[in-house]
C-alpha distance (Angstrom), angle and dihedral (degrees) to the residues before:
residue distance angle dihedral
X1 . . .
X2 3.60 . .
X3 3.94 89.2 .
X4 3.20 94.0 63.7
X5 3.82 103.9 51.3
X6 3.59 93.2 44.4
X7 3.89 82.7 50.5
X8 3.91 89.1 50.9
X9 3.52 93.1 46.9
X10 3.80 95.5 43.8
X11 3.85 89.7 51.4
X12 3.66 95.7 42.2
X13 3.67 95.6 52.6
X14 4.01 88.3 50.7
X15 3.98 88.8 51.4
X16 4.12 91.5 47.4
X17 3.78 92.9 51.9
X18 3.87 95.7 41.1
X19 3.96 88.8 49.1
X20 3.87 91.2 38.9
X21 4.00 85.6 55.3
X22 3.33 88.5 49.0
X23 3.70 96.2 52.0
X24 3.66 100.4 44.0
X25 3.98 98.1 38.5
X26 3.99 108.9 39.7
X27 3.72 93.6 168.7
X28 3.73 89.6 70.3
X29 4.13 78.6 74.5
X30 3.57 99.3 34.3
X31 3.57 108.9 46.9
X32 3.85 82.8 49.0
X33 3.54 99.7 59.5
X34 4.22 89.1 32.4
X35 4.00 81.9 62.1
X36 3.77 93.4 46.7
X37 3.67 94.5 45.2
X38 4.68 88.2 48.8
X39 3.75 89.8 49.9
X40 4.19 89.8 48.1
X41 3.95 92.5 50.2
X42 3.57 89.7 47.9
X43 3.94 96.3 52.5
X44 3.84 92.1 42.1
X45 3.63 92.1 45.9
């Protein structure tokens, strides 16, 4: 039983940091997707 909090809790502090990054830093989304959508143009001209 204690597993599976300490599982839990491990888990749900990795998903409140990733979202909190998210959150707080939205160019970690958009310069991704900005640098997927240069190198497209330039293959397709």
């Amino acid at each position: 039983m204690g597993q599976a909090i300490m599982l839990s809790t491990l888990f749900g502090l990795i998903v409140l940091i990733f979202g909190l990054v998210l959150y707080f830093d939205p160019e970690a989304r958009r310069s991704a997707s900005n640098e997927d959508t240069r190198v497209s143009e330039e293959l397709h001209g």
